[in-house]
Every structure is written in structure tokens, then in C-alpha cells.
C-alpha positions as a printed Julia matrix, in Angstrom:
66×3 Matrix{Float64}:
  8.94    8.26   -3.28
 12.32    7.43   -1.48
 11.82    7.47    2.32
 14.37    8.33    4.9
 15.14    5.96    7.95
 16.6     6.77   11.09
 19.59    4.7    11.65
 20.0     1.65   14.84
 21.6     2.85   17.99
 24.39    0.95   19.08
 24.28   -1.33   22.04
 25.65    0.15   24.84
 26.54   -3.07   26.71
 30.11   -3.75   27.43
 31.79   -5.99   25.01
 32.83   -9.83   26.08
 36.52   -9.83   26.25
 37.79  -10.58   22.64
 34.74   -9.17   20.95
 34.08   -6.11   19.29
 31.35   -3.56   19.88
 28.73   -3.53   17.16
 28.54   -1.02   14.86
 25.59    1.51   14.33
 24.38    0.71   10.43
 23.65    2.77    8.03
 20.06    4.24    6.79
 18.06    1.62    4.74
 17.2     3.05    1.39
 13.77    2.13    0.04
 12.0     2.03   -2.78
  8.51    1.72   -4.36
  8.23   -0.91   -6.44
  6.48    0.85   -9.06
  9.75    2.83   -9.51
 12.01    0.1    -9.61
  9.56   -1.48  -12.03
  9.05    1.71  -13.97
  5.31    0.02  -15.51
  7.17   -3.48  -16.3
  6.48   -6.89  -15.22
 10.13   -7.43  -15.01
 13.69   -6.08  -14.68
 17.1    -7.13  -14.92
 19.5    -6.69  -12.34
 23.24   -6.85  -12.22
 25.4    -7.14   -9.3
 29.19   -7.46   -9.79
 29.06  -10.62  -12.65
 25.87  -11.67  -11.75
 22.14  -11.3   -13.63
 18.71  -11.31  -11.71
 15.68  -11.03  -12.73
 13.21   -9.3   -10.96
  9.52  -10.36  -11.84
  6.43   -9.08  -10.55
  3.51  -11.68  -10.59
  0.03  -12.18  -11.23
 -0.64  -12.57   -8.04
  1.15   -9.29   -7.12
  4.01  -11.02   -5.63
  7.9    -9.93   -6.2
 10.27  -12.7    -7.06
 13.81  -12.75   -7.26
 15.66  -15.59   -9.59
 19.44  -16.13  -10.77
């Protein structure tokens, strides 16, 4: 089940001279797992021109490889 989160406040300190405020971020999405995984021990990922494989151990540990 997806989960909402609220987002960080901004600091409110002045900024040094030369330096920008930081910006608030946006909401972290997450995810179960078990839904990524949808009952496999592994998935492929692609981001841009890239493949990673995301493998879920034996000893129920997530690993992420190139």
C-alpha cells in the first residue's frame, strides 16, 4: 500500500551572502516490496540506458547490482 509523506519545511535561516535558500522537497513515494516484487525473487529495472537488477535474497535482504 503506497503511503503518503508530509514534505520538509524549509529552513528559515537567512542565507550566507552568495548562497541560495534551500528548497522544500518533494513527498517521498514508497513502496512495499512485495509490490515492486510482485511474488519474484527478482526484477529488472531501467533508468534512462541503464539495467538493474533488483534481487531479493535468502536472507531477506534487497540488493541492487548494474
Amino acid at each position: 500500500m503506497l503511503s503518503s509523506c508530509e514534505p520538509a519545511t524549509p529552513v528559515q535561516d537567512a542565507p550566507a551572502l552568495g548562497h541560495e535558500q534551500p528548497r522544500a522537497t518533494a513527498p517521498t513515494v514508497e513502496l512495499d516490496s512485495l509490490r515492486l516484487l510482485q511474488g519474484q525473487r527478482e526484477v529488472r529495472i531501467r533508468h534512462g540506458n541503464e539495467w538493474y537488477r533488483l534481487r531479493h535474497t535468502r536472507n531477506d535482504k534487497l540488493i541492487l547490482t548494474k
